[in-house]
Backbone of each chain as ProteinMPNN parsed JSONL, in Angstrom:
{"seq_chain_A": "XXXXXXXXXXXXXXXXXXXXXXXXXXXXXXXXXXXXXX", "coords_chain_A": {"N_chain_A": [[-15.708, -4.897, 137.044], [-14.363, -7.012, 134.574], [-11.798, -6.034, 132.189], [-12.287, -6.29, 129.23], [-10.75, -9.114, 126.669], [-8.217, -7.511, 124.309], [-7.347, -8.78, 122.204], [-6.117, -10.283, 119.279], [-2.569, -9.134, 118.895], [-1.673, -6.712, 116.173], [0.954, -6.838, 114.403], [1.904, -9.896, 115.289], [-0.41, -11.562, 114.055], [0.124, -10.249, 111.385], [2.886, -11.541, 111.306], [2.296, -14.434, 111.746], [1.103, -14.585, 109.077], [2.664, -14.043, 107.172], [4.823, -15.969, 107.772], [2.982, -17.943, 106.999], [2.717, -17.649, 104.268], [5.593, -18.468, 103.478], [5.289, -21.232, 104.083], [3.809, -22.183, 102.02], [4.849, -21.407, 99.578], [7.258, -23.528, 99.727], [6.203, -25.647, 100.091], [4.86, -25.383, 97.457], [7.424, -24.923, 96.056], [8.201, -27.87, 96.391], [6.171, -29.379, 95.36], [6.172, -28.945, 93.141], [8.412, -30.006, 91.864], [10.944, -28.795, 92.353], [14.278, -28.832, 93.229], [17.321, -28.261, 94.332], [20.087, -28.69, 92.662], [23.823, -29.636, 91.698]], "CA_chain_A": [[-15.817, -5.815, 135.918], [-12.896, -7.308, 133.885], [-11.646, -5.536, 130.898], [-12.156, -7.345, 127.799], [-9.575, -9.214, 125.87], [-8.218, -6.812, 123.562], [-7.532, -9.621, 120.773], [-4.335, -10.762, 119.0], [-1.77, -7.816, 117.974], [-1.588, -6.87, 114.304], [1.951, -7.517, 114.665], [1.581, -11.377, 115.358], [-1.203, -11.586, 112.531], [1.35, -10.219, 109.846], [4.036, -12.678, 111.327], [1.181, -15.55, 111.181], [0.642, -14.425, 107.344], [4.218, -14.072, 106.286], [4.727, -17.683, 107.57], [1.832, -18.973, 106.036], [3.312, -17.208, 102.313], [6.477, -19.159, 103.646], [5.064, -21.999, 104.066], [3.099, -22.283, 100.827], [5.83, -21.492, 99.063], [8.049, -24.077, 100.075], [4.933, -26.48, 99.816], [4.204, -25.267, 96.18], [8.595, -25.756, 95.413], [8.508, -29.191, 96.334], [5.14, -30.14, 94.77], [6.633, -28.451, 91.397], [10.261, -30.595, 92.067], [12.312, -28.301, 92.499], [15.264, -29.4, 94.266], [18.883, -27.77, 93.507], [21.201, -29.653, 92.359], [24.873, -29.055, 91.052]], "C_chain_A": [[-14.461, -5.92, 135.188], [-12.471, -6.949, 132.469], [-12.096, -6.475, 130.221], [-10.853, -7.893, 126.774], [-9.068, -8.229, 124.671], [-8.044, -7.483, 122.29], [-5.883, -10.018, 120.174], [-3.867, -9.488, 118.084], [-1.694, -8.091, 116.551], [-0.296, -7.609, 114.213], [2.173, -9.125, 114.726], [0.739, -11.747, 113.726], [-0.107, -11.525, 111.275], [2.469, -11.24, 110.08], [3.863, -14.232, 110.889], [1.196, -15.464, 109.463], [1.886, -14.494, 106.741], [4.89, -15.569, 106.457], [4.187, -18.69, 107.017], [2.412, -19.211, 104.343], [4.36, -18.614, 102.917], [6.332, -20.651, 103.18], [4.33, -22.983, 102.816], [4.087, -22.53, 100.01], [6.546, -22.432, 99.239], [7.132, -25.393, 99.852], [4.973, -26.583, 98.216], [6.022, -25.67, 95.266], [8.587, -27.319, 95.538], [7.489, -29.71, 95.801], [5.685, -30.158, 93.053], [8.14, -29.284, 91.561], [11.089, -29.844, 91.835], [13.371, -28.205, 93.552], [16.582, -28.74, 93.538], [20.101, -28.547, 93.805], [22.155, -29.26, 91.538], [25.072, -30.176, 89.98]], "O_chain_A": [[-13.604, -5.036, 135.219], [-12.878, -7.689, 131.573], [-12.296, -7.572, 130.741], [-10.105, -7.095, 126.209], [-9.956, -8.28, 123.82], [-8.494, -6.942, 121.28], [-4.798, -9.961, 120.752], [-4.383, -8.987, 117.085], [-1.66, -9.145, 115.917], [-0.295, -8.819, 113.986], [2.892, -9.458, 113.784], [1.231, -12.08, 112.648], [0.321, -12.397, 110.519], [2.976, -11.778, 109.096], [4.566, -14.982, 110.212], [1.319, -16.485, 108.785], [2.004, -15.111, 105.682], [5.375, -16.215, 105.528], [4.561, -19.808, 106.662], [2.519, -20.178, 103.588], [3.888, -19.744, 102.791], [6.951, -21.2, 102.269], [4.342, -24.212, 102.758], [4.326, -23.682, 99.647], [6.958, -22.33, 98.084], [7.755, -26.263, 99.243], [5.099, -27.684, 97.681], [6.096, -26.373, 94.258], [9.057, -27.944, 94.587], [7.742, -30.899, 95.609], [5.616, -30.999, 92.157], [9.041, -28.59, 91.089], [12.038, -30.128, 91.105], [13.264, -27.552, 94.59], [16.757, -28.754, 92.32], [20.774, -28.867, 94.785], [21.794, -28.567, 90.587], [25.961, -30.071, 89.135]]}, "seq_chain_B": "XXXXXXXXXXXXXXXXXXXXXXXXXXXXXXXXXXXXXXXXXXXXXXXXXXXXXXXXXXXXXXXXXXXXXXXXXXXXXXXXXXXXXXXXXXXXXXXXXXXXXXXXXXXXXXXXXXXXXXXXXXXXXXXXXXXXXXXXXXXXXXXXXXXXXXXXXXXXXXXXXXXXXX", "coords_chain_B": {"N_chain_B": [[14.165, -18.539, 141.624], [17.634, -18.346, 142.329], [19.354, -15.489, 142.194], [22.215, -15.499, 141.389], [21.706, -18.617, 139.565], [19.694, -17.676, 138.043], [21.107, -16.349, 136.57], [23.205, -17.544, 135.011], [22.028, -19.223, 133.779], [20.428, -17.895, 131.739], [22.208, -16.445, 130.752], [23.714, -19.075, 129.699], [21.655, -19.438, 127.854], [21.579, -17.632, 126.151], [24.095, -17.405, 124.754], [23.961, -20.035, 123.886], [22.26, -19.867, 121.994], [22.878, -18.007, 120.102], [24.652, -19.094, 119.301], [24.38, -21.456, 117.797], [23.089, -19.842, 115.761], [25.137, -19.003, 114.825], [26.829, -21.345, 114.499], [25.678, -22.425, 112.307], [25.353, -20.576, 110.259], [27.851, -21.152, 108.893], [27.514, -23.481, 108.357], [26.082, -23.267, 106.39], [27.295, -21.59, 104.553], [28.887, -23.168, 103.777], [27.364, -25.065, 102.516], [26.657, -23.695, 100.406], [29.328, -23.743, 99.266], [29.175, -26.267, 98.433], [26.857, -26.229, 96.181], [28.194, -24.401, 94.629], [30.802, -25.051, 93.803], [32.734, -27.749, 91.468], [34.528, -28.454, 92.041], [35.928, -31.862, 92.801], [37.785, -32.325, 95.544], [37.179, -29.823, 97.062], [34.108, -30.458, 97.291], [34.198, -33.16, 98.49], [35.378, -31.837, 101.142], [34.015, -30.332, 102.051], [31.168, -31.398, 102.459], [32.082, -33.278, 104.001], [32.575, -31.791, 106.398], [30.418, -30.204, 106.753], [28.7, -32.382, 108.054], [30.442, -33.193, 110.543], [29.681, -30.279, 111.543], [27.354, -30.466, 111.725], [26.346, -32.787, 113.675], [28.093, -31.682, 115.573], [28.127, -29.358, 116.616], [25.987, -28.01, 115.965], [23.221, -29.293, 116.618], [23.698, -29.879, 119.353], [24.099, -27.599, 120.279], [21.711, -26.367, 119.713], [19.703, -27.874, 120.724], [20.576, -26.985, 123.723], [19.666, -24.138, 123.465], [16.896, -24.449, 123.014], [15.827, -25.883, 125.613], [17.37, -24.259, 127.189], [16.193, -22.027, 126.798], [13.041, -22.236, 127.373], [13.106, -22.984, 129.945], [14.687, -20.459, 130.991], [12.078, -19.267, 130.388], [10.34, -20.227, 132.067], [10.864, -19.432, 134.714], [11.276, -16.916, 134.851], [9.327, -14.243, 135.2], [8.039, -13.34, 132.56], [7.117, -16.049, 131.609], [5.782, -19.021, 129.916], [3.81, -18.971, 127.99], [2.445, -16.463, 127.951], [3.366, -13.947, 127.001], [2.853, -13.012, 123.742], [5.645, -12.746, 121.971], [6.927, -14.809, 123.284], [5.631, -16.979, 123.19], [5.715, -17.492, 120.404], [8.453, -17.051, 119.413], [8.924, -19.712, 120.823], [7.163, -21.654, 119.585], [8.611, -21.207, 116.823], [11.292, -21.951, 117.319], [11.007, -24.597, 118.393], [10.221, -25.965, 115.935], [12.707, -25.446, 113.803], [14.15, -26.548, 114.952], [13.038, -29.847, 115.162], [13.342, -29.516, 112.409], [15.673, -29.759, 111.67], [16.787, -32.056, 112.64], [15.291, -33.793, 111.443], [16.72, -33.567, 108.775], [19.279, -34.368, 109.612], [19.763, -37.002, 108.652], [20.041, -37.058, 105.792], [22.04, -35.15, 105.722], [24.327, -36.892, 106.715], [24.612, -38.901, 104.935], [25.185, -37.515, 102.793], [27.636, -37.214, 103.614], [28.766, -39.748, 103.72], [28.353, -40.432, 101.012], [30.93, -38.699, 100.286], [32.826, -39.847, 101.418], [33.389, -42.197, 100.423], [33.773, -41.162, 97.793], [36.625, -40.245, 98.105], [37.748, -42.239, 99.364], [37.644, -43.903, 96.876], [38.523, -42.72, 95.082], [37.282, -41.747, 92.977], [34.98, -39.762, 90.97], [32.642, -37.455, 92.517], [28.999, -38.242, 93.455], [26.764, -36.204, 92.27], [25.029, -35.178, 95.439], [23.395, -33.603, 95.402], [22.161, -30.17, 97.602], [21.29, -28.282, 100.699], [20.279, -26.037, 100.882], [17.687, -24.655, 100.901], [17.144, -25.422, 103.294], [19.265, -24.809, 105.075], [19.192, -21.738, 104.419], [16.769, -21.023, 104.918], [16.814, -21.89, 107.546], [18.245, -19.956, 109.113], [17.444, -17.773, 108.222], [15.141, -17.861, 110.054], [16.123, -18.055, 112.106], [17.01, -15.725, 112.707], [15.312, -13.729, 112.69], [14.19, -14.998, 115.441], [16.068, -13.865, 117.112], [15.477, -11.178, 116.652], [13.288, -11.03, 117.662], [13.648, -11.802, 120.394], [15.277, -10.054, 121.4], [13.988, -7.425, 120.846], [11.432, -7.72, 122.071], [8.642, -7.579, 121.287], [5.153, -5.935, 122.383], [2.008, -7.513, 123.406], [-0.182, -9.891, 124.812], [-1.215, -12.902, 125.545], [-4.245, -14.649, 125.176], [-4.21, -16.498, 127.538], [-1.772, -15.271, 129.277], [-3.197, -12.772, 129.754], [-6.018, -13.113, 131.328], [-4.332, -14.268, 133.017], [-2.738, -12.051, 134.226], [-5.238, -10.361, 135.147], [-6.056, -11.88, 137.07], [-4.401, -11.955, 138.979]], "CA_chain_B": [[15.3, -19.095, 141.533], [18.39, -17.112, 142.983], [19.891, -14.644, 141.06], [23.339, -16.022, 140.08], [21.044, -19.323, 139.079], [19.049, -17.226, 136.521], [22.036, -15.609, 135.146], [23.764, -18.449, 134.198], [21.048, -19.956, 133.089], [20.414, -16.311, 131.272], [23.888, -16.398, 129.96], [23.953, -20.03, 129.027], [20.345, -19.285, 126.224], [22.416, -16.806, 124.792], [25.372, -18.384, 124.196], [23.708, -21.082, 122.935], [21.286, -19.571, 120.786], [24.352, -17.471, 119.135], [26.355, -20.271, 118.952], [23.379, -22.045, 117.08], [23.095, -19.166, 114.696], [26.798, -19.181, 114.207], [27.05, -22.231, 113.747], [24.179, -22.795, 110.87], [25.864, -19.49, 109.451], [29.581, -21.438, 108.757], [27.358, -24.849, 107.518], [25.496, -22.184, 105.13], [29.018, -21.414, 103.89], [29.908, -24.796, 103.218], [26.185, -25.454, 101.788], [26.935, -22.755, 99.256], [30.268, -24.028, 98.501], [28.722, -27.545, 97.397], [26.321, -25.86, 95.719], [28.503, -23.855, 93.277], [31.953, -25.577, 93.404], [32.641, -28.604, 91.091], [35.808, -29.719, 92.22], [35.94, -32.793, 93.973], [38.366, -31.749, 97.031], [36.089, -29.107, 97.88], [33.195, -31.037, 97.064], [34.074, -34.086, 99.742], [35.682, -31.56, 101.987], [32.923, -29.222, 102.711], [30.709, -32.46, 102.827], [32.263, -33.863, 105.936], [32.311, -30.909, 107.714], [29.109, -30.121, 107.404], [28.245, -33.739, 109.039], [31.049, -32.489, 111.617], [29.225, -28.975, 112.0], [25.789, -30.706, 112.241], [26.496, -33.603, 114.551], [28.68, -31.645, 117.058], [28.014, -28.232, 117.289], [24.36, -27.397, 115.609], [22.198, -30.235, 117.474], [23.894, -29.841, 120.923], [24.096, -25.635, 120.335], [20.262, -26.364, 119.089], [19.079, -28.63, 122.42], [20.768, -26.852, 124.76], [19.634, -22.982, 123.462], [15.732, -25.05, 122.967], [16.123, -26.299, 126.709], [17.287, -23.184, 128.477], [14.829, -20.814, 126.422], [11.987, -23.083, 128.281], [13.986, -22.491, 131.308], [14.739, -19.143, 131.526], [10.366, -18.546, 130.721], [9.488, -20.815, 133.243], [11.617, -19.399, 136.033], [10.957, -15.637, 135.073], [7.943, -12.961, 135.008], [7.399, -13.908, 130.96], [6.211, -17.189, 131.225], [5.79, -19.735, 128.135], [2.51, -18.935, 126.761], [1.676, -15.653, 128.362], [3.428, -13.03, 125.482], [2.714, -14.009, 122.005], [6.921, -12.836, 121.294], [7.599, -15.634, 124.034], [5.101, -18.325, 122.293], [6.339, -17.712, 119.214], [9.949, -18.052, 119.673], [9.428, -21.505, 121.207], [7.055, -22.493, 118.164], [9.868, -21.287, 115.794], [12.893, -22.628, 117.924], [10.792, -25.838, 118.239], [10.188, -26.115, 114.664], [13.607, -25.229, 113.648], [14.842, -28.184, 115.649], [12.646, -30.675, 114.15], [13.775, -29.736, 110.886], [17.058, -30.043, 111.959], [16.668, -33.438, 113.257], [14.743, -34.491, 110.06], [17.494, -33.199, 107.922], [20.566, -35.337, 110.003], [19.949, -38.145, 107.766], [20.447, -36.283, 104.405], [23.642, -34.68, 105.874], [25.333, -37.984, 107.151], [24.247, -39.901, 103.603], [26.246, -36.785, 101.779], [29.382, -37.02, 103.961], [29.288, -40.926, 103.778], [29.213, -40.264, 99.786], [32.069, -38.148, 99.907], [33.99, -40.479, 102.31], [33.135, -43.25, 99.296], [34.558, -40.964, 96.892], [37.626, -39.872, 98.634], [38.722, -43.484, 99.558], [38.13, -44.949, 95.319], [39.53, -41.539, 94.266], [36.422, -41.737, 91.777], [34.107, -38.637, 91.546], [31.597, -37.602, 93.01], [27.597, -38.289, 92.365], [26.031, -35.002, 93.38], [23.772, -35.573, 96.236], [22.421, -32.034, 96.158], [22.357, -29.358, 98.326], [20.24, -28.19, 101.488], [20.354, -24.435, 100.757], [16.353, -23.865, 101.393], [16.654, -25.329, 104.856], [20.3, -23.974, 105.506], [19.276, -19.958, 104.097], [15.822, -20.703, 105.508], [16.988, -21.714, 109.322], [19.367, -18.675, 109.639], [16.426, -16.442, 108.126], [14.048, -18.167, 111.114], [16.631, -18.189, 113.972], [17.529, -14.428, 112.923], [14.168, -13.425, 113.212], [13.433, -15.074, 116.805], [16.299, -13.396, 117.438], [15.338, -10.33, 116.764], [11.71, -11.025, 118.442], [14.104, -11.615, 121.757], [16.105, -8.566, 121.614], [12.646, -6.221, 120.448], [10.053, -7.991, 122.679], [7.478, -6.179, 121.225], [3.892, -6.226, 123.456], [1.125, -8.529, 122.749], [-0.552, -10.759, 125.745], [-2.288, -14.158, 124.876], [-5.15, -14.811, 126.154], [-3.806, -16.94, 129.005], [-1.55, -14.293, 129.98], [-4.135, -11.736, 130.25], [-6.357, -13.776, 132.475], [-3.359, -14.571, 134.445], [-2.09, -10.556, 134.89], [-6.398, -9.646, 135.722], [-6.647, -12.785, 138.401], [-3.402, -11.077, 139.876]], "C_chain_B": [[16.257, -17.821, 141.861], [18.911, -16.484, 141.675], [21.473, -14.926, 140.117], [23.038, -17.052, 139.753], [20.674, -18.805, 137.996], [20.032, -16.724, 136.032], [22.868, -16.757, 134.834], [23.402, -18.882, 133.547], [20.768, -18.763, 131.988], [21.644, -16.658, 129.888], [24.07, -18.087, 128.993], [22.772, -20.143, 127.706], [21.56, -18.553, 125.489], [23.348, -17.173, 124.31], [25.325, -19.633, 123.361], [22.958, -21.051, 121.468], [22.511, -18.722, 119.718], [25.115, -18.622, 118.248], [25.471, -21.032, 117.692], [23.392, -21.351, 115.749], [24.572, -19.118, 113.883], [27.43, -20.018, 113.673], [26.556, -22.884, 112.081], [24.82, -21.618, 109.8], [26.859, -20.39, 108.476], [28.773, -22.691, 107.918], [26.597, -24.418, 105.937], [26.715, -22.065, 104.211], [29.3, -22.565, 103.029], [29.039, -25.296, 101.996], [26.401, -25.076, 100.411], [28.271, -23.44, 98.64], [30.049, -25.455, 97.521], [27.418, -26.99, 96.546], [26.568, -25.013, 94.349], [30.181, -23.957, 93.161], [31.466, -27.112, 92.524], [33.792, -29.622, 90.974], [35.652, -30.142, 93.291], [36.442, -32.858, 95.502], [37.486, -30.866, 97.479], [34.815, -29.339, 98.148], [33.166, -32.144, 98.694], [34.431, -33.204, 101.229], [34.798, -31.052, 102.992], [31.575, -30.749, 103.543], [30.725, -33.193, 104.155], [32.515, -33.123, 106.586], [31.554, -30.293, 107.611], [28.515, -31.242, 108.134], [28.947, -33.029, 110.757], [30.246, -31.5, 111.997], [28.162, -29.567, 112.813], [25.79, -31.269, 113.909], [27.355, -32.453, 115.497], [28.755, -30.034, 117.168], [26.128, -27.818, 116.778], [23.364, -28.201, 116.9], [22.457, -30.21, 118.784], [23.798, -28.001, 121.404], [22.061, -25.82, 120.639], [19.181, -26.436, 120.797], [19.309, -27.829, 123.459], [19.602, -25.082, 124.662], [17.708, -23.353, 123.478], [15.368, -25.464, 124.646], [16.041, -25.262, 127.722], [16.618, -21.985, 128.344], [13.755, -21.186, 126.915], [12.259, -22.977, 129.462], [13.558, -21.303, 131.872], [12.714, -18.777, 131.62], [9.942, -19.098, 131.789], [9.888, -19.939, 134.385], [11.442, -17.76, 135.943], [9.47, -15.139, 134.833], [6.886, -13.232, 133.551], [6.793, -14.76, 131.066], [6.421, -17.593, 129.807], [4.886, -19.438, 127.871], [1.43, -17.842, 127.262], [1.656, -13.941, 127.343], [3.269, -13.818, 124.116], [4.497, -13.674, 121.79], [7.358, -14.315, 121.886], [7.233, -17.298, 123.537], [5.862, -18.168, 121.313], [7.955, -17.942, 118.78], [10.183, -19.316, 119.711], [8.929, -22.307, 120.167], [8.023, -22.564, 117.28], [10.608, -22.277, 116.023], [12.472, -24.121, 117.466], [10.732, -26.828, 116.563], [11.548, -26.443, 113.803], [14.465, -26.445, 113.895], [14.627, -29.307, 114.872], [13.181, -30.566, 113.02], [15.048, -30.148, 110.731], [17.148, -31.338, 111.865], [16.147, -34.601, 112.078], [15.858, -34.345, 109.122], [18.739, -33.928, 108.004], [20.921, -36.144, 108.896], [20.573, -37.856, 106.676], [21.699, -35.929, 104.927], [24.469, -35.678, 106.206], [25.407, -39.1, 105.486], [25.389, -39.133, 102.634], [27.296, -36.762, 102.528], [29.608, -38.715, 103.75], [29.548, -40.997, 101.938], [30.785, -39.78, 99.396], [32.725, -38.735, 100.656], [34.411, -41.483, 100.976], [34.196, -42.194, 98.082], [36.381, -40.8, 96.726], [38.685, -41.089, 98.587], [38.535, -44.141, 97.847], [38.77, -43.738, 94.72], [38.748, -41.311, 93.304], [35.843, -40.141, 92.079], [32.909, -38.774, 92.226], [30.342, -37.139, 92.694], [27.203, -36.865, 93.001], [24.362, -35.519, 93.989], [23.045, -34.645, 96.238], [22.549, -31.418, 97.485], [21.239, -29.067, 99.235], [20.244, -26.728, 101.813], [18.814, -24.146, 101.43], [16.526, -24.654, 103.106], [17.659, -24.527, 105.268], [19.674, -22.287, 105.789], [17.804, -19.88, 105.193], [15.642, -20.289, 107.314], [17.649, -20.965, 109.407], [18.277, -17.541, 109.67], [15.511, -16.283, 109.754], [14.679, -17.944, 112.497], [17.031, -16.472, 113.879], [16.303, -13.084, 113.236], [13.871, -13.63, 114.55], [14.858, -14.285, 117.455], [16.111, -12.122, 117.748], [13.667, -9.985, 117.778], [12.35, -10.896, 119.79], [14.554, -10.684, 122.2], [14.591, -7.606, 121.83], [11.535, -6.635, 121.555], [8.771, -7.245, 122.603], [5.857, -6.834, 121.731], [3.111, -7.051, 122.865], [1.158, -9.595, 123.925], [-1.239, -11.551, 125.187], [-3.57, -14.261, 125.736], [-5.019, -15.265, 127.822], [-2.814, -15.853, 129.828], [-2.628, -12.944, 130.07], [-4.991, -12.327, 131.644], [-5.352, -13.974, 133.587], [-3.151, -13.022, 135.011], [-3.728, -10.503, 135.625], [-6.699, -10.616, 136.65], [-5.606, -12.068, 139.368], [-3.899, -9.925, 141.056]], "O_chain_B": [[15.918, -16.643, 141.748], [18.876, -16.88, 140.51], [21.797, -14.731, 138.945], [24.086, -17.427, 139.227], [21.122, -19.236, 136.933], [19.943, -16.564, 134.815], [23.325, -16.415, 133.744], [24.026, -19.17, 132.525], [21.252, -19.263, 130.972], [21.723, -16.955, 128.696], [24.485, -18.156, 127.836], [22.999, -20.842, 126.718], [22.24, -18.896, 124.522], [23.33, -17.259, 123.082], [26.114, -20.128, 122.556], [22.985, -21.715, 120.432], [22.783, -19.122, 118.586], [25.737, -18.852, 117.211], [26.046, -21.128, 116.608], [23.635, -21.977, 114.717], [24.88, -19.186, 112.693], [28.272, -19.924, 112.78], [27.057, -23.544, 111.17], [24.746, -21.816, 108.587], [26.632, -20.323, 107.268], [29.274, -22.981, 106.832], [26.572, -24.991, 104.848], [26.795, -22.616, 103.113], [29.802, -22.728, 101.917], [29.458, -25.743, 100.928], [26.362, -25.836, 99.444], [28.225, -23.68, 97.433], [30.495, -25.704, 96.401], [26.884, -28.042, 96.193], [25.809, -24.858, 93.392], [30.814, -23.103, 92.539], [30.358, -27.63, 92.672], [34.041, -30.69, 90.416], [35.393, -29.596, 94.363], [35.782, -33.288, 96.448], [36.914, -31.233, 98.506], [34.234, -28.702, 99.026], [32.426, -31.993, 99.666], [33.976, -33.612, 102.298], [34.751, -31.197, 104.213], [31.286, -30.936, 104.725], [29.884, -33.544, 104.983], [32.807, -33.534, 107.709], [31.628, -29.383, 108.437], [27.681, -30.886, 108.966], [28.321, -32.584, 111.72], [29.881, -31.756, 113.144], [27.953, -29.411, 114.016], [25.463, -30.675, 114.936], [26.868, -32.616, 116.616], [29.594, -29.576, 117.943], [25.301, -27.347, 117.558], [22.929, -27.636, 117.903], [21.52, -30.503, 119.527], [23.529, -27.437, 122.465], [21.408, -25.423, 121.605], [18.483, -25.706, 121.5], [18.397, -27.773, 124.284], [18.861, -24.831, 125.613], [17.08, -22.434, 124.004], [14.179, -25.196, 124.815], [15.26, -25.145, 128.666], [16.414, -21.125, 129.201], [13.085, -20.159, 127.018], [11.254, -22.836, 130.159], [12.689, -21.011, 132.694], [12.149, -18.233, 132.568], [9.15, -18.491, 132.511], [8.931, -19.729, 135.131], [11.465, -17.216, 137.047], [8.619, -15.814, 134.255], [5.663, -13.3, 133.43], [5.643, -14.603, 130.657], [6.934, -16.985, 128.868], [4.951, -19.776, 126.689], [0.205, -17.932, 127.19], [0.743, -13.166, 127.063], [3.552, -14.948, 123.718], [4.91, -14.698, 121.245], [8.054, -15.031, 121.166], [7.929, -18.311, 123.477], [6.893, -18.84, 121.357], [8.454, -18.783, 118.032], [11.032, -19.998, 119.136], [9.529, -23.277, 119.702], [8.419, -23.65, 116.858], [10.728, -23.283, 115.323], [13.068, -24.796, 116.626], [11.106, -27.966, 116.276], [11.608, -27.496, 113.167], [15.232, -27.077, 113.169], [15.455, -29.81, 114.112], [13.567, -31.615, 112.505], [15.468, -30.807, 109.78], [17.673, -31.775, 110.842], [16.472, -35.775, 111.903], [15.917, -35.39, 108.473], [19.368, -34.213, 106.985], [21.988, -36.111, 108.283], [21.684, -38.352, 106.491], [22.606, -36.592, 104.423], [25.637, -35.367, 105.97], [26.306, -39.896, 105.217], [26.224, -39.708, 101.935], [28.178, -36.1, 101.98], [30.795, -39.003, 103.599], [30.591, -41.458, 101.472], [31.563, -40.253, 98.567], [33.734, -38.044, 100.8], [35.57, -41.535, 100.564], [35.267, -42.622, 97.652], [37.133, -41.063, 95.787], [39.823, -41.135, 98.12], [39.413, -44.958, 97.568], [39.583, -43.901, 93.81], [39.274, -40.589, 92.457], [36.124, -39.461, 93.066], [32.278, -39.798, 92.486], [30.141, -36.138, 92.006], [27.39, -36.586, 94.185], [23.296, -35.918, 93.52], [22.042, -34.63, 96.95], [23.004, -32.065, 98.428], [20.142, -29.462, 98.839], [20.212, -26.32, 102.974], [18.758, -23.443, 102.438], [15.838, -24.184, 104.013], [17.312, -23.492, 105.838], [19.649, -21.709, 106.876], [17.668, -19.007, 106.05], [15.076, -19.441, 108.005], [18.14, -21.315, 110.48], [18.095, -16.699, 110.55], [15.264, -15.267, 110.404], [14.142, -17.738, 113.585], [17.347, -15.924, 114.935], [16.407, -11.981, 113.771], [13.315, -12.687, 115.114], [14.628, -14.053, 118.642], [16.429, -11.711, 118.864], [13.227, -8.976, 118.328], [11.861, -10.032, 120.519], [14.34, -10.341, 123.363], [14.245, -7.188, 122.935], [10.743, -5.749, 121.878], [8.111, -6.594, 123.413], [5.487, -7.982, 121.482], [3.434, -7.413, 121.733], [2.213, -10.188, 124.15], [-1.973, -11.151, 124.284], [-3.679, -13.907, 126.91], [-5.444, -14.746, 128.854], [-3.101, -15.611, 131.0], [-2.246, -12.129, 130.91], [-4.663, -12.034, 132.794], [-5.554, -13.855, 134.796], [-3.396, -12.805, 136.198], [-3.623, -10.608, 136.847], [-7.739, -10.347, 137.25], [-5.983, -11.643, 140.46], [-3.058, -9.296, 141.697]]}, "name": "protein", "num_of_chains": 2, "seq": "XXXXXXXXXXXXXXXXXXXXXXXXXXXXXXXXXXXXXXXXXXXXXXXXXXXXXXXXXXXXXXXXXXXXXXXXXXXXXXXXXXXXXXXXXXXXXXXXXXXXXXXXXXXXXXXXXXXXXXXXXXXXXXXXXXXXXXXXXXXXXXXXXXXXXXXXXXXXXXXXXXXXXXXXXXXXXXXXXXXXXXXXXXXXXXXXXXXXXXXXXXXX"}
């Protein structure tokens, strides 16, 4: 019989989640206008 | 594929993907300098050579290191979508690109300002700066770098099935 998938590494997951923050973030600066300007 | 095939091909990712990072490093530089200079010479200067940087070393560094990282997985043992380090690289890389590519416009609009200012001798309007993609794509390409160097384990589903039909 064929092992079973063991599932997606934690590793990946936390990389998935720290992109997501990323992504939010960067979402939530440009909804708030912040743009830098000299 | 023969073996001095994959190493060129080998040799030509890395070189490109470096060169990519190296390059985005030096337009970071420049980013920063329009970002907290307010004199005009350094202002138009940096300006058109970040257009220069973009246009002729980022986007062809970018394509080629996007190109032969698809390459090299196809043609070796890894595969594209059999480690999650090997997916995720190419989502990044791919990503990375796009933004790139979206961003051209904005960088050719601020060197054609500072060409405008240069030739009336007037000042110049500030177009703003592209620091969160600049600091961001160095953060993202220094990361898949480090995912390439570390390859740390993790099979996708499709590579699992593929190693247990083996």
């Amino acid at each position: 019989m064929d092992a079973p998938y063991p599932g997606t590494p934690s590793w990946v997951k936390a990389v998935l989640a720290v992109l997501a923050l990323g992504v939010l973030l960067v979402l939530t600066l440009h909804l708030a206008g912040v743009s830098p300007r000299h | 594929m023969r073996a001095p095939c994959a190493r060129i091909l080998l040799a030509s990712h890395i070189a490109s993907s470096v060169g990519w990072l190296g390059a985005l490093l030096a337009f970071t530089v420049l980013d920063v300098a329009t970002a907290t200079s307010r004199d005009v010479a350094t202002l138009v200067a940096a300006y058109l050579a970040m257009d220069l940087v973009a246009r002729w070393a980022i986007v062809p560094l970018a394509a080629l290191a996007l190109a032969s990282g698809v390459a090299v997985a196809l043609t070796t043992r890894w595969g594209l979508l059999r480690h999650y380090w090997v997916l995720l690289s190419l989502v990044l890389t791919a990503f990375a690109f796009a933004v790139l590519l979206l961003q051209l416009p904005v960088v050719a609009r601020n060197a054609a300002l500072a060409r405008e200012a240069a030739a009336s001798g007037s000042g110049l309007a500030a177009p703003g700066n592209l620091l969160l993609h600049s600091v961001g794509g160095c953060l993202l390409l220094g990361f898949v770098l480090v995912l390439n160097v570390v390859k740390p384990r993790g099979l996708t589903r499709r590579g699992w099935r593929l190693r247990h039909e083996a």
